[in-house]
C-alpha positions in Angstrom: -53.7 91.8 213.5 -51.6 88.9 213.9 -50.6 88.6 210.3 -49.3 92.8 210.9 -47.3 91.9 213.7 -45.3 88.9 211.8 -45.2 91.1 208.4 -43.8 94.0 211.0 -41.3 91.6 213.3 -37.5 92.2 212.2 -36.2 89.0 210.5 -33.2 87.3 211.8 -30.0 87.8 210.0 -27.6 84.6 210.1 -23.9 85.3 209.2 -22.9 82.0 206.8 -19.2 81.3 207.8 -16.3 82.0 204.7 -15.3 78.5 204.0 -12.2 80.0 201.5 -11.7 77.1 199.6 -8.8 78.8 197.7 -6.8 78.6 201.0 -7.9 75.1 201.9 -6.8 74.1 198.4 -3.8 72.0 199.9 -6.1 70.0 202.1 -8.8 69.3 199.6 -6.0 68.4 196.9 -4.7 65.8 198.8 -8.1 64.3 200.2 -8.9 64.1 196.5 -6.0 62.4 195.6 -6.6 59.8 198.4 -10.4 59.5 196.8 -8.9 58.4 193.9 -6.5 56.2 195.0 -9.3 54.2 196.6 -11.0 54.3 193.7 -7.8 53.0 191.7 -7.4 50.1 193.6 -11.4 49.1 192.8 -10.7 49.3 188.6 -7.6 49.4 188.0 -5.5 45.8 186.9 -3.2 44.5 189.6 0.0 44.8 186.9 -0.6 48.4 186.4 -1.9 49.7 189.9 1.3 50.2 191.4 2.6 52.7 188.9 -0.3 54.6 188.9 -0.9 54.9 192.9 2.6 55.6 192.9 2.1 58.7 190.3 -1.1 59.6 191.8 0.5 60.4 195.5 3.5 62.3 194.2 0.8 64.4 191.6 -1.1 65.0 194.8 1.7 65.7 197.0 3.5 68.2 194.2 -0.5 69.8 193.6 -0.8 70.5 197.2 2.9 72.1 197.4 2.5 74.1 194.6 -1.3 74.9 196.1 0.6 76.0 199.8 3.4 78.3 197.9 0.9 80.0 195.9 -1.8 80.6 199.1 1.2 81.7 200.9 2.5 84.1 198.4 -0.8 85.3 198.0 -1.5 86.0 201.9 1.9 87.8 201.4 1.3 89.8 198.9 -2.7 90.7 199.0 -4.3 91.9 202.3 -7.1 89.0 202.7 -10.3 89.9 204.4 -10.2 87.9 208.2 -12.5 85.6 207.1 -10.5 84.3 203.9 -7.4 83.3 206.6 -10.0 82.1 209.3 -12.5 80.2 207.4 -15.0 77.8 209.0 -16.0 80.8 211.4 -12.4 80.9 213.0 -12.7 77.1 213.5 -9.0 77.2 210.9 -6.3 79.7 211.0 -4.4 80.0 207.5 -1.2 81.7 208.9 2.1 81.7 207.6 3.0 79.5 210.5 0.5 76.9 209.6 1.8 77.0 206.0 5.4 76.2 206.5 4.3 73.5 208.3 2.1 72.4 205.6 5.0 72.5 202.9 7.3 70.9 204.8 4.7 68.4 205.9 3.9 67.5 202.0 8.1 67.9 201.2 8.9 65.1 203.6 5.5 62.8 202.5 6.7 63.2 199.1 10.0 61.9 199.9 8.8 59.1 202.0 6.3 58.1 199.0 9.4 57.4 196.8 11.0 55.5 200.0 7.7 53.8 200.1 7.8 52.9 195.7 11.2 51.5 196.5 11.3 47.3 194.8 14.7 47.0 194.2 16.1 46.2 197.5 13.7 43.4 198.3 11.5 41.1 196.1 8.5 42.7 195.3 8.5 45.5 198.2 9.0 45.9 202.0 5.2 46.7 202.6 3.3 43.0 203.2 0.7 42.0 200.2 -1.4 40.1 202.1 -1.4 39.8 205.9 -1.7 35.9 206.0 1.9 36.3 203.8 5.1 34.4 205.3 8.4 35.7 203.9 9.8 32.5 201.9 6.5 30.5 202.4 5.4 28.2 199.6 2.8 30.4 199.0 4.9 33.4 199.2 7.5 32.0 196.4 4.6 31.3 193.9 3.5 35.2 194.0 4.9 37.1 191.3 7.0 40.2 191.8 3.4 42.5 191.0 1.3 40.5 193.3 4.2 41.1 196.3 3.7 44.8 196.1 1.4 46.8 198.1 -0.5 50.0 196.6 -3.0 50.5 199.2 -0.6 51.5 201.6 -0.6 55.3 199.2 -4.2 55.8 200.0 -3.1 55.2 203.6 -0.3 57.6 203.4 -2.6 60.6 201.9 -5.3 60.4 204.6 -2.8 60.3 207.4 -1.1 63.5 205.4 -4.2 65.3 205.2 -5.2 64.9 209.1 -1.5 66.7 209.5 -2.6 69.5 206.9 -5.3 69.8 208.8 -3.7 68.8 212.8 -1.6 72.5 213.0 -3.8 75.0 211.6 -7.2 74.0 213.8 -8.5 76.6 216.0 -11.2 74.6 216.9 -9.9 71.8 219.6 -12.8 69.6 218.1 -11.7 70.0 214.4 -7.8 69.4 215.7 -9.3 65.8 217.5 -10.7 65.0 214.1 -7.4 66.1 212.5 -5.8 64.1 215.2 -7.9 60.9 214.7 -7.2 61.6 211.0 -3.3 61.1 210.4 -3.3 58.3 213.2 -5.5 55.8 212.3 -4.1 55.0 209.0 -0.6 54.8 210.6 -1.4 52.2 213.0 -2.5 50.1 210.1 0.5 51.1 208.5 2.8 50.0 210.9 1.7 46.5 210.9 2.3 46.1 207.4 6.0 45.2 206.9 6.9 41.8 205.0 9.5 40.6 207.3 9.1 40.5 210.6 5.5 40.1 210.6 5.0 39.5 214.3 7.3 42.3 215.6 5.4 44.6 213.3 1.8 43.8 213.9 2.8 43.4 218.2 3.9 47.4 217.2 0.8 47.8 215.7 -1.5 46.8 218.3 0.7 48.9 221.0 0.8 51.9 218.8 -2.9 51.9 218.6 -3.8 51.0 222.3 -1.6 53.5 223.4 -2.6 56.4 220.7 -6.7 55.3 221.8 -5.7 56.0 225.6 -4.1 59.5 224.6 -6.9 60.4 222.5 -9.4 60.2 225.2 -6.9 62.4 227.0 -7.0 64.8 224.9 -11.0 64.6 224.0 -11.3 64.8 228.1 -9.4 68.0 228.0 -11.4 69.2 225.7 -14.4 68.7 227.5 -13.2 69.9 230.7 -12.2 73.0 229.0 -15.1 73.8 227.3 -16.9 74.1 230.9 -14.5 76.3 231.2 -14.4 78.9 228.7 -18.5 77.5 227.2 -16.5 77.1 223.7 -13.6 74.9 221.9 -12.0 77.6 220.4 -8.6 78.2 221.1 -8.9 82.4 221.0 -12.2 82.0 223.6 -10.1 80.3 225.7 -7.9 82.5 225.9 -10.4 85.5 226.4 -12.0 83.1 229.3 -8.3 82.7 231.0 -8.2 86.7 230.7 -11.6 87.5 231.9 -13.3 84.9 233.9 -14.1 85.1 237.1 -14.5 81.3 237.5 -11.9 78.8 239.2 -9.3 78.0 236.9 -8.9 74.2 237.9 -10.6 73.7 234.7 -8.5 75.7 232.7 -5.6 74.1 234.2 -6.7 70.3 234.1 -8.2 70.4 230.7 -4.7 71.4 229.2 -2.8 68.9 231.4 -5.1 66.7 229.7 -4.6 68.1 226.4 -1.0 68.2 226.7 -0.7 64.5 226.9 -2.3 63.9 224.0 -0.3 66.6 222.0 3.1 64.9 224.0 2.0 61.4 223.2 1.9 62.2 219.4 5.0 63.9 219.3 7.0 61.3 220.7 7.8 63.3 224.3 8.8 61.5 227.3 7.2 60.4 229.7 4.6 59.6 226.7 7.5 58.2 225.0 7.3 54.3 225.0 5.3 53.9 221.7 8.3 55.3 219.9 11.2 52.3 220.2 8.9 49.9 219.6 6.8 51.3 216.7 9.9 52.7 215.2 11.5 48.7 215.1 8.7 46.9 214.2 6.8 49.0 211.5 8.1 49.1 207.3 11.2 51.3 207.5 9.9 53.7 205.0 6.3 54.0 207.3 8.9 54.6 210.1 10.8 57.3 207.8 7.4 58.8 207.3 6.1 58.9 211.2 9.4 60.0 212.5 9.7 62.9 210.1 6.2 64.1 209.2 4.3 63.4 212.4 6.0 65.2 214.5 6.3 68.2 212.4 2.3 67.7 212.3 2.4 67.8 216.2 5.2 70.3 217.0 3.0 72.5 214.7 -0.3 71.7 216.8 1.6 72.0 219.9 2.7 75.7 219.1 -0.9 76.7 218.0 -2.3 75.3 221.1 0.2 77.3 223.6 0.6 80.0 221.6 -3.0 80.9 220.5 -5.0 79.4 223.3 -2.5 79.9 226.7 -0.4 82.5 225.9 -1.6 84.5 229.1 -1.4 81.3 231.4 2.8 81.0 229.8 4.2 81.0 233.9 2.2 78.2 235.0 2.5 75.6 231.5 6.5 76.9 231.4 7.4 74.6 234.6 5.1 71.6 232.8 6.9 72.0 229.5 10.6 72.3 231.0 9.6 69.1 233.0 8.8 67.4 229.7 12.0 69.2 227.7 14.3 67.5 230.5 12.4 64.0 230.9 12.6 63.5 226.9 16.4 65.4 226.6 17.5 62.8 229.1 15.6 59.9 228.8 16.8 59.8 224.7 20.3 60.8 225.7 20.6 58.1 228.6 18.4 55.2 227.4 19.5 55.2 223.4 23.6 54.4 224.7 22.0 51.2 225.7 20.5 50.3 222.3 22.0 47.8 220.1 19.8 48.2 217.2 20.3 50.9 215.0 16.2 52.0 214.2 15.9 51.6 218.3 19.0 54.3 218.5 17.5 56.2 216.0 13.8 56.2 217.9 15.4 57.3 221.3 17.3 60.1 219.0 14.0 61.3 218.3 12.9 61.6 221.8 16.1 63.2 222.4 15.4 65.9 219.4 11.7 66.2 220.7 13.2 67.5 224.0 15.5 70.2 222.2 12.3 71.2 219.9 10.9 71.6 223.0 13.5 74.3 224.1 12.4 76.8 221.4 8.7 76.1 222.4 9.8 77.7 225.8 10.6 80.8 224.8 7.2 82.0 224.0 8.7 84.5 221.3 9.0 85.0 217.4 12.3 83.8 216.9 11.4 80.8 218.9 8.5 79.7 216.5 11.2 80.4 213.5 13.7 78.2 215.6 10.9 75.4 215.7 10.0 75.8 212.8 13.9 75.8 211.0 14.6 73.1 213.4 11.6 70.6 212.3 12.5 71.0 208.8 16.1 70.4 209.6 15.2 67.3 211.5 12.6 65.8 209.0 15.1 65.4 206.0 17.9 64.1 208.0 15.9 61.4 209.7 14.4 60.3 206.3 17.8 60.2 204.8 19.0 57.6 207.9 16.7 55.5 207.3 16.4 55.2 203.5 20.3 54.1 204.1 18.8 51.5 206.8 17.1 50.4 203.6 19.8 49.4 201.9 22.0 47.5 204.5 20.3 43.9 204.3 21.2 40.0 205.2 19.0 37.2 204.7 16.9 38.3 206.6 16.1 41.9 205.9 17.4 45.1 207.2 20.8 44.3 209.3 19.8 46.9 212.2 21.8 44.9 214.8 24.7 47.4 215.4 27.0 44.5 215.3 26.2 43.9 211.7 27.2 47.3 210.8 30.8 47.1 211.7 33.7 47.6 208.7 30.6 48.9 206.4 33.0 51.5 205.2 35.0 48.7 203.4 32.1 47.3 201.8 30.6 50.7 200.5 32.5 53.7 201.2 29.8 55.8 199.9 27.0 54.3 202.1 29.3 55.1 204.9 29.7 58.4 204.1 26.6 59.1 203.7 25.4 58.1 207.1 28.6 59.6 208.7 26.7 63.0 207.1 23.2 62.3 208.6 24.5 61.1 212.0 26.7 64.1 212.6 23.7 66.5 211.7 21.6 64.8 214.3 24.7 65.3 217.0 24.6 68.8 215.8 28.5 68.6 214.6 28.9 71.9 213.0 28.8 72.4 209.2 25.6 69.7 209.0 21.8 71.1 209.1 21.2 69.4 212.7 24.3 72.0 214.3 22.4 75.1 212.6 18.9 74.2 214.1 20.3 73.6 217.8 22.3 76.8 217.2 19.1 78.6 216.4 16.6 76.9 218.9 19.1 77.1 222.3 19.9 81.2 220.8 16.3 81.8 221.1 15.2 80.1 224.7 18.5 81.3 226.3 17.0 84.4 227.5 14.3 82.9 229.5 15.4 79.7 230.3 19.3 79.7 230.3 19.3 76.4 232.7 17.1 74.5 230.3 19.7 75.3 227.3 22.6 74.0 229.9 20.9 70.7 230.1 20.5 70.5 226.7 24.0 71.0 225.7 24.8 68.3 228.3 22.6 66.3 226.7 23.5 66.5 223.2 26.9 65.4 224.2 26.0 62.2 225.5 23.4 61.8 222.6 26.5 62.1 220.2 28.4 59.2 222.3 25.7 56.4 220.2 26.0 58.1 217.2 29.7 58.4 216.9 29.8 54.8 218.0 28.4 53.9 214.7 30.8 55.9 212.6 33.6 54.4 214.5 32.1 50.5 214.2 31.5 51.4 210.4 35.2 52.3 209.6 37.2 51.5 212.4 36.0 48.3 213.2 36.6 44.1 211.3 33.7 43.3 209.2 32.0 40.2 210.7 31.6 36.8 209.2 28.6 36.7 206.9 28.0 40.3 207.3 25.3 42.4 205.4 25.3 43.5 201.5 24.6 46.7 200.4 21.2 46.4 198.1 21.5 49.0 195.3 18.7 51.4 195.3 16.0 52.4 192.8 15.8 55.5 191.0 13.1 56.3 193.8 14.8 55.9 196.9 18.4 57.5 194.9 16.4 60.7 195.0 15.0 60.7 198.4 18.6 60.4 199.6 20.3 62.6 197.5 17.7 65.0 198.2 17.9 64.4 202.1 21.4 64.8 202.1 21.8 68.4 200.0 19.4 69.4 202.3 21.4 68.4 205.2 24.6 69.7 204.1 23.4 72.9 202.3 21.3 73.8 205.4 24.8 73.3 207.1 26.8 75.5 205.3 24.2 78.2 203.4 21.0 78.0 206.3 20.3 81.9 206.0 17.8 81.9 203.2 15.6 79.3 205.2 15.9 81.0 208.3 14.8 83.9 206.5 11.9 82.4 205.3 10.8 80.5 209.0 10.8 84.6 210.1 8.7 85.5 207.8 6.6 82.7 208.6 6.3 83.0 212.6 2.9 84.6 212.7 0.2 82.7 214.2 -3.4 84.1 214.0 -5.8 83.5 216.7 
């Protein structure tokens, strides 16, 4: 009897989730290239590791590219079944959104990967060796020029880029923690590693990771509070919960506070700003290049999914919160960067500044404000890679010259180098004709008609920002040259095509920006 009644019970059906690795492909190309980087510093000999880590991270880099154009052109072109573009059960969303932030994610890591291969400007490399290494030590003069240069800093970098491949596509607040935890660990041992200035940089270190841990459990408290909310992590039940529920919504609304500061923190936003003058100065200049440009496309990009996806029905009660944080950042980079008198200081609080006018689009809660974000990001990214591969080059005995002072009558010394930075500075005032007046043109358009007060104060804004940067344009050709001032290093084939690249980009965007715009319009479509 009891053997009928099994044989006659219906049998449970269990839906497998679509993991889709063809769309993951960018993710999983990278992650194996960062294997076998670890693996290459295990075998391979110390003379030839560098050129072969260095090869390895731009194969990976240009794989994954090519792998994000050809998913997106396929999503474009085929209808894909909804669990190909939400694989993991929903817990990832392949949009076109989360694709052009992947591709410009990978374009800017594979321009900070040839600032990072850069050995011509300094003995052996910028990136430390060995932490127990003193610049000019006995010890440090007997290395050779191969056993100065660091390769496992590439590993590093290809992690940290696969937690942002991951970061802005996660529909899952769990998975986006782990994407989260992903990119930032490596960077806080990345920005202790610089050669010169080995205190200053590991002090950055230290803060950057206290500071990151304390946001993190911000975020991973949100989380929690907002899974007593809505019983799930997923950013879509959330928002069905916020719809639907009958329950108090102090949940909802603490759990994304909570959330929120760990998004801001990453991003650079003020009042979770303080990380970024510090970090910025002390780390490598190319692991600064790559934070400032890539991470906070990563973020901006997690930042939109999490709004947009999960909170869209809550937008009139987070508005106030984000035009509180849009202001705080607009001003306190505006106000606090005319006081700086180092240049990669000026450049951090510029960064705030530009956070707070990213910010702006985010407002508007509307396609052409994700295409503004997104245009705007991409914008930003090359420009601030571009300034500091030129902070690269301007060196004294010591290192970089970032003291503004140093920088005065560079014009007579290199015309070119001059030029060059004239370009990248006026993009980030937004002086028209440049990349950084197209993206503010774009991102203030689309927020006017819902928050024509918050565009006002960022106009205000930008015209104080530009006070610091036209400051360094006038010291560089208006101004005497000091006594024992700074050469100009010349740069490697590596770092000659990062800049040239950074700057076309800045000045084509300026003048021909329609193409791009196009393509961030096609692109702003987030799934949930």
């Amino acid at each position: 009897m009891s053997a009928t009644l099994l044989a006659a019970a219906p049998t449970a059906t269990i839906t497998t989730p679509s993991v889709a690795y063809v769309a993951l492909l960018p993710i999983f190309i990278v992650l194996g290239a960062a294997l076998l980087g670890v693996l290459a510093e295990a075998v391979v000999p110390r003379a030839e590791r560098f050129n072969v880590q260095v090869g390895l991270t731009l194969a990976g880099l240009l794989g994954a590219l090519i792998a994000a154009v050809a998913v997106r052109n396929h999503t474009t072109t085929t209808p894909t079944p909804r669990g190909t573009d939400l694989p993991f059960a929903g817990s990832l969303a392949v949009d076109k959104t989360g694709l052009f932030i992947q591709g410009t994610v990978v374009l800017l890591a594979i321009m900070s990967t040839l600032l990072m291969a850069e050995r011509s400007v300094d003995v052996g490399s910028s990136i430390v060796a060995s932490s127990a290494q003193i610049v000019g030590s006995p010890e440090d003069r007997r290395l050779s020029r191969t056993d100065r240069v660091q390769t496992e800093i590439f590993p590093l970098l290809l992690f940290s880029v696969s937690g942002m491949l991951i970061f802005p596509i996660a529909n899952n607040l769990i998975l986006m923690f782990v994407a989260l935890e992903i990119l930032s660990l490596p960077l806080y041992l990345m920005a202790g590693m610089a050669r010169r200035k080995r205190l200053l940089s590991q002090e950055s270190a230290v803060k950057y990771f206290l500071l990151g841990s304390f946001a993190s459990a911000f975020f991973l408290y949100g989380l929690a509070l907002l899974y007593g909310y809505a019983d799930s992590v997923d950013l879509p039940n959330i928002l069905t919960a916020a719809r639907t529920s009958t329950r108090s919504d102090v949940l909802l609304y603490v759990g994304l506070a909570l959330l929120l500061v760990g998004l801001l923190f990453k991003a650079g936003i003020a009042p979770f700003h303080s990380w970024t003058p510090d970090v910025y100065q002390g780390a490598p200049t190319p692991v600064t290049a790559f934070m400032a440009a890539c991470t906070k496309v990563a973020a901006f990009g997690a930042i939109l999914r999490v709004l947009y996806v999960g909170f869209s029905s809550t937008a009139n009660d987070w508005r106030p919160v984000v035009w509180g944080a849009a202001i705080a950042s607009m001003v306190v980079g505006a106000v606090f960067g005319l006081t700086q008198t180092d240049i990669k200081r000026i450049i951090a609080y510029s960064s705030i500044a530009h956070a707070g006018f990213i910010l702006v689009g985010v407002v508007s809660l509307t396609k052409d404000g994700i295409s503004s974000v997104l245009f705007y990001l991409l914008t930003y990214g090359f420009t601030t890679l571009a300034a500091f591969g030129v902070l690269m080059l301007v060196r004294d005995s010591d290192g970089e010259a970032t003291r503004l002072s140093q920088w005065s009558g560079l014009a007579r010394k290199s015309p070119v180098v001059a030029v060059v930075m004239t370009i990248l500075l006026m993009s980030m005032a937004g002086i028209p004709l440049t990349s950084g007046f197209t993206g503010k043109f774009f991102v203030f358009r689309a927020a006017y008609h819902v928050a024509a007060p918050l565009v006002v104060i960022a106009l205000v804004c930008s015209a104080i920002a530009a006070f610091f940067y036209l400051r360094i344009v006038v010291l560089m050709f208006f101004a005497e040259p000091p006594e024992n001032g700074p050469t100009i290093a010349i740069p490697g084939w590596s770092t000659t095509v990062a800049l040239t690249f950074g700057v076309a980009v800045t000045v084509v965007l300026g003048l021909f920006p329609q193409p791009v715009i196009d393509l961030a319009g096609k692109a702003a479509k987030l799934l949930g």
